[in-house]
C-alpha positions in Angstrom: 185.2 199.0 176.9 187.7 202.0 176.2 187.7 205.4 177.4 188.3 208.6 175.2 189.3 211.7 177.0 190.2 215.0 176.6 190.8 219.0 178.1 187.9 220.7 178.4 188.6 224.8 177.5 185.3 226.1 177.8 182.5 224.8 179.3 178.8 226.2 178.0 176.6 223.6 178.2 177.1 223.1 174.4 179.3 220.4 173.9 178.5 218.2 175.8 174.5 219.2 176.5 173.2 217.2 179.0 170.3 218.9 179.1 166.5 217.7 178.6 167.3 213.4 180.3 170.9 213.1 177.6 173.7 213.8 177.5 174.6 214.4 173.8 178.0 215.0 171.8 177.0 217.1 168.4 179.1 219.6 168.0 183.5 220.0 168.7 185.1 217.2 169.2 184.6 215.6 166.1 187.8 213.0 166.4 185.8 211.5 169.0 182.6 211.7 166.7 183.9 210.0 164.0 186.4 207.6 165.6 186.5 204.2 163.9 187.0 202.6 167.8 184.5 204.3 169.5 181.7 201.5 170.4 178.4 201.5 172.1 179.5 200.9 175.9 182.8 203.1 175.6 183.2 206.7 177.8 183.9 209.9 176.7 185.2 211.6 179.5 185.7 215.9 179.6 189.0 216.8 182.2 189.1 220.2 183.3 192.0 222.8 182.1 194.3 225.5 182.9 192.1 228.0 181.3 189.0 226.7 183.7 191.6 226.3 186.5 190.7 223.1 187.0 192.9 220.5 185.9 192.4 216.8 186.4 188.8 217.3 187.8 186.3 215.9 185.9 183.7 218.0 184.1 181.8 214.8 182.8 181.7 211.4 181.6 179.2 209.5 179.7 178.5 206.3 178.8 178.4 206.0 174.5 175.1 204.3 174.5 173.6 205.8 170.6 175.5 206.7 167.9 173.2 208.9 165.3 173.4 210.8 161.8 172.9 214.6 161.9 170.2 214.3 159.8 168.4 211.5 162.6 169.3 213.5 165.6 167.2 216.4 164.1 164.0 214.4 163.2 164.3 212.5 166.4 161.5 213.9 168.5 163.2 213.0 171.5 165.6 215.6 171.0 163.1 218.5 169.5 164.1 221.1 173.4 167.7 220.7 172.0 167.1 222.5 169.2 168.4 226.4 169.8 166.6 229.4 170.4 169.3 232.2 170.3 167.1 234.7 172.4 166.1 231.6 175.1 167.5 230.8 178.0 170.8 229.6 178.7 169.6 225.9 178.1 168.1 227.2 174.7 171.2 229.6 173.3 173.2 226.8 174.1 171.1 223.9 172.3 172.9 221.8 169.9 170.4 220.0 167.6 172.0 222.6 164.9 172.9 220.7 161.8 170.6 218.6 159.3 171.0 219.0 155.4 168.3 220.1 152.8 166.2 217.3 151.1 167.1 218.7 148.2 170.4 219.1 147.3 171.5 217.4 150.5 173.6 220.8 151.7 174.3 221.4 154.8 171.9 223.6 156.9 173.7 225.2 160.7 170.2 226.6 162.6 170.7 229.9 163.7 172.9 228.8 167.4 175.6 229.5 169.2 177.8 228.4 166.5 176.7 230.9 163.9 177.4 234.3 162.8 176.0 237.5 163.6 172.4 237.8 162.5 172.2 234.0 162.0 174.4 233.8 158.9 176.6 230.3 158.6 179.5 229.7 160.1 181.9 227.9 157.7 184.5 227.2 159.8 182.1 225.4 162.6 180.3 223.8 160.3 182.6 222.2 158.6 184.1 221.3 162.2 181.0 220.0 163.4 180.0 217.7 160.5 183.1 216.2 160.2 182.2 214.8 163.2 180.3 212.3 161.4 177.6 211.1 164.3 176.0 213.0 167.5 177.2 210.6 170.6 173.8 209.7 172.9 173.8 208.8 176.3 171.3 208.5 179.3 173.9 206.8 181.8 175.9 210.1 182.4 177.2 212.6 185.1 177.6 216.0 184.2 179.7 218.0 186.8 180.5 221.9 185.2 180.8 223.6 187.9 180.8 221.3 190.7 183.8 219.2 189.0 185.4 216.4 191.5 188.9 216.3 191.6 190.2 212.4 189.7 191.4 210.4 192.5 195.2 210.0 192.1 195.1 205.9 191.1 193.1 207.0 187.8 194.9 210.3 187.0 196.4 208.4 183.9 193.3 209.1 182.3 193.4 212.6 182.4 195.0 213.7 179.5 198.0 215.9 179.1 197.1 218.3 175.8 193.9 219.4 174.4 193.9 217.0 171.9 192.0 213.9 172.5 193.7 210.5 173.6 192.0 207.5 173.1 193.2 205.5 176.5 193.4 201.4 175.5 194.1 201.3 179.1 193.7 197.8 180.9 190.0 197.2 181.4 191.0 197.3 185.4 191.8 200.8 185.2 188.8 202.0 183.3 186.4 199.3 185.8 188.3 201.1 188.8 187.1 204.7 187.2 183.3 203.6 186.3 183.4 202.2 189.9 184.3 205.1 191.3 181.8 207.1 189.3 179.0 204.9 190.3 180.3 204.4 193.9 180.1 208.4 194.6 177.9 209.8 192.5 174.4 209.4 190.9 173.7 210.1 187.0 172.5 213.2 186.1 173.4 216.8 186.5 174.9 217.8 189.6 176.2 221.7 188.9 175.8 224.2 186.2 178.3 225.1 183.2 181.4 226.5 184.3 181.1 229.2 181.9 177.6 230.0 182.7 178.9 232.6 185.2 180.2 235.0 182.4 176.5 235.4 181.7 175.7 236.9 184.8 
């Protein structure tokens, strides 16, 4: 069991969405994604930043527990209310069941999201982000903090990472027990506090 972490610099219910009973991992982030060590069982943990003015509080964590194809996580129907609606609500805008490719030609298709253009045109630069990504990370064992963020308790601030950039942690297995103990010792699964960026809605 390993633990990948990094700096979270905005936090908009996108990536992650833990919306609708998972927390997914579709779009950013795509050397997590597409890391040959990530494994079913592994965390992905989210740290806060200097630009949230949060650092070394923890924004989430989940548990790896699927590992899916663009193309799956769109036909899945378990994950049809993570598709976006740009003029929804906050949970909608910020869907991101966004990519799939045409049965055709096998092109890439970005849905009209949070991740596109004006007017719903593509964005290049995202989608080629995103879908180098590889696979959408699924998990129902989560805890998803935004704005309620807990400060990491000083014996497991090793695994907050120093840059942006994300570190995959082969810590010893006693360190990352003594974090998913602490996660399960204090806190249930689920969401316990809105995005952080939510606010700039309002």
């Amino acid at each position: 069991m390993n633990i990948f972490s990094y700096k979270v610099e905005h936090d908009l219910g996108l990536a992650p969405n833990p919306f609708h009973n998972f927390c997914t991992l579709a779009v950013c982030k795509s050397s997590i994604r597409r890391n040959r060590n990530l494994s079913i069982g592994d965390w992905v943990i989210g740290t806060g930043s200097e630009a949230l003015g949060n650092t070394n509080h923890l924004i989430y964590a989940m548990k790896v527990e699927e590992k899916l194809t663009f193309n799956e996580y769109w036909e899945d129907e378990r994950f049809e209310s993570k598709k976006p609606i740009i003029e929804g609500s906050l949970v909608k805008i910020y869907g991101d069941n966004i990519y799939h490719q045409d049965a055709n030609n096998e092109e890439w298709i970005q849905e009209d999201s949070a991740h596109s253009l004006d007017q719903g045109l593509t964005n290049e630069d995202h989608l080629k982000r995103d879908t180098g990504g590889k696979y959408v990370l699924v998990s129902q064992e989560f805890y998803y903090f935004g704005e309620n963020a807990p400060k990491v308790p000083e014996d497991l601030i090793e695994l907050c990472p120093k840059s942006r950039d994300m570190e995959y942690l082969n810590r010893s297995q006693g360190v990352v027990e003594a974090f998913v103990k602490w996660l399960k010792d204090n806190h249930k699964t689920g969401i316990h506090g809105d995005p952080i960026n939510w606010k700039d809605h309002y």
